[in-house]
C-alpha positions in Angstrom: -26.8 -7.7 22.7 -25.9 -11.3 23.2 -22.3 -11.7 21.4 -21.1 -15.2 21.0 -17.7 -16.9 19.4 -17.6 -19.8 17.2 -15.3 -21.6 15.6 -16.4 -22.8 12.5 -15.4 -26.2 11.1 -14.3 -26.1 7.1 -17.6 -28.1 6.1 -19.6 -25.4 7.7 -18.0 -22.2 6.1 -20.9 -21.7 3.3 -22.6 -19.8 6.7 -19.9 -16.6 5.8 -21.2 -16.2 1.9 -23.6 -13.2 2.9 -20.7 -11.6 5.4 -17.4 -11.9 3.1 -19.7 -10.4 0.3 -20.4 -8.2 2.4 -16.8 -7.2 2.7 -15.9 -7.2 -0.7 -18.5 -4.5 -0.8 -17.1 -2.8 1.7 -13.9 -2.8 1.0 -14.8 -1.7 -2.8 -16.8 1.2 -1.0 -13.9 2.8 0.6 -11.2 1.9 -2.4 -9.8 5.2 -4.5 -7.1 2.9 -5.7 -8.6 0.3 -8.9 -12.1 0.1 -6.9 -13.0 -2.2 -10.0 -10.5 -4.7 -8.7 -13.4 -5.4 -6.2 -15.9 -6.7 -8.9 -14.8 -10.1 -9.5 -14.0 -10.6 -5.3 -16.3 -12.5 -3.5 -17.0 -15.5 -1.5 -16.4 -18.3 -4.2 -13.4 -16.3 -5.5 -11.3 -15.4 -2.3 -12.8 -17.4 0.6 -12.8 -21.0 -0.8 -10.0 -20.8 -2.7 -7.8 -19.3 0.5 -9.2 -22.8 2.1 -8.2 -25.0 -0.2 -5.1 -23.7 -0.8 -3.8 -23.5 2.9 -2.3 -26.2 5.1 -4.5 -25.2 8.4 -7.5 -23.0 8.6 -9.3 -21.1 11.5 -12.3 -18.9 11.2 -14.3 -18.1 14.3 -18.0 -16.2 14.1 -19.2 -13.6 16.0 -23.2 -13.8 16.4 -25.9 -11.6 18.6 -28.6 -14.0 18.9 -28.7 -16.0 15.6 -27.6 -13.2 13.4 -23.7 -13.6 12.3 -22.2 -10.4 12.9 -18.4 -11.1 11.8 -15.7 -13.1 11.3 -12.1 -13.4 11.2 -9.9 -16.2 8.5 -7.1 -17.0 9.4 -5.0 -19.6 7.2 -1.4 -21.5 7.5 0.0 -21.7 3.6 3.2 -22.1 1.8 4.6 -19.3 1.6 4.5 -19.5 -2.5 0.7 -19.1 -3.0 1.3 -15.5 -1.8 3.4 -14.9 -5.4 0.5 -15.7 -8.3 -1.5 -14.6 -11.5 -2.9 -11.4 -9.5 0.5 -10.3 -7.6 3.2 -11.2 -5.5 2.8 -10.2 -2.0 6.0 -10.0 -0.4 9.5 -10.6 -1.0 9.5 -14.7 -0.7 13.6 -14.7 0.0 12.7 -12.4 3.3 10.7 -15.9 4.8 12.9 -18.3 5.9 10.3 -21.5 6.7 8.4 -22.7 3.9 4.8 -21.6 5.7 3.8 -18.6 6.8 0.5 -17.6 8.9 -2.1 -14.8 7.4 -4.8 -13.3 9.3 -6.8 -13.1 5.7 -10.1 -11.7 5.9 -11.4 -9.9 9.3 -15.2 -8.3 8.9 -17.3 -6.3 11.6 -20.6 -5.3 10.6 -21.2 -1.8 10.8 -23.0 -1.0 14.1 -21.1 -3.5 15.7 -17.5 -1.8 15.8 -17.2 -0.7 18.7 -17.7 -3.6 21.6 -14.3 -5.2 21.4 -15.6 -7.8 19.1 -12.3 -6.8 17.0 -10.0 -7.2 19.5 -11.4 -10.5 20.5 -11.6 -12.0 17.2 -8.2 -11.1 16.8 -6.4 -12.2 19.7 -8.1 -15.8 19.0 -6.7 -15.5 15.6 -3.2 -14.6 17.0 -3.3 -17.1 19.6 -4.1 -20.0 16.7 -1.3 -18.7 14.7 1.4 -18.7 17.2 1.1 -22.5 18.3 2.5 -23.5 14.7 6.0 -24.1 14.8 6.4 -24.8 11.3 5.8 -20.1 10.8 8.0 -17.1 11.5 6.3 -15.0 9.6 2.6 -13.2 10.4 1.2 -11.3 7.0 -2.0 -9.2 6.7 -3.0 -7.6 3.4 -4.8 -4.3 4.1 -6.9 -2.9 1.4 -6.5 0.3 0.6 -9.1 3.3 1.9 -8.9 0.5 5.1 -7.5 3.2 7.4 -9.2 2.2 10.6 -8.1 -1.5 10.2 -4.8 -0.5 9.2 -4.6 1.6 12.7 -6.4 -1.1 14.0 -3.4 -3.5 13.4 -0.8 -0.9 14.4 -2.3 -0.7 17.4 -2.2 -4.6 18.1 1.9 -4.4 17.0 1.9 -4.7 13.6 4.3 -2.9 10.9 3.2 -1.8 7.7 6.3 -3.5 5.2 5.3 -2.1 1.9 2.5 -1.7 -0.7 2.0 -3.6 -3.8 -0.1 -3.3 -6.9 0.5 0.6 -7.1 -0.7 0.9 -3.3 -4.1 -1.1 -3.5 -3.1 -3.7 -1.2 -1.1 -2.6 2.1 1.3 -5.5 3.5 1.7 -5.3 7.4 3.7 -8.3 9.3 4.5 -8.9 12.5 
């Protein structure tokens, strides 16, 4: 295995359709709570619009060979795109800066778990986040059924703050 890190420039992104679908599915594979939810998620419904809402973006790649393994998103967005149509995702009187940093979307094919890959993907997504002045505030949105990723982020310091939508979305920040 020949593991390699990119980051990806915005104009490039279309490179992640296959891989974010492939996490919706995921993600809709492990779900007990409103599975269906999952239908309509996908790459022109959740990846783009998270890039053209934010202020800053970040996504790296992780490749063996040619073959895109994973990916982390990572976005800087006012804090008020997190309260919309679908559901509010945290208390926005608890932020005090206008911005706030979200790792978004973090996907490991299967087979490929193990290697540190995570662990690398995510400390260049927290070292990206922390250089913006303009954040307190770190968010990730945990699907539920998720519970290695939600250990995952324990591990790396995070705390889980609360549920939302009647526990189908864990909220963890920093």
């Amino acid at each position: 295995m020949n593991f390699t890190f990119e980051v990806l420039p915005e104009d490039k992104i279309d490179c992640l359709r296959q891989s974010c679908n492939e996490l919706m599915k995921f993600q809709q594979s492990v779900a007990s709570v409103r599975p269906e939810l999952f239908d309509e998620m996908n790459f022109e419904t959740r990846l783009i619009p998270s890039i053209e809402k934010a202020l800053h973006n970040f996504t790296v790649v992780v490749k063996d060979g040619d073959q895109i393994i994973g990916y982390v998103y990572s976005n800087i967005s006012p804090k008020e795109t997190y309260s919309n149509d679908f559901a509010t995702f945290f208390d926005l009187s608890s932020v005090s800066k206008p911005y706030v940093g979200c790792l978004s979307q973090f996907y490991i094919k299967e087979g490929y778990r193990e290697y540190g890959i995570g662990s690398k993907l995510f400390m260049m997504s927290m070292d990206w986040l922390k250089q913006f002045d303009e954040i307190e505030d770190i968010f990730i949105f945990v699907s539920n059924g998720n519970s290695k990723a939600l250990e995952f982020y324990k591990r790396k310091g995070f705390t889980i703050s609360h549920d939302i939508l009647d526990g189908f979305i864990t909220v963890l920040r920093n």
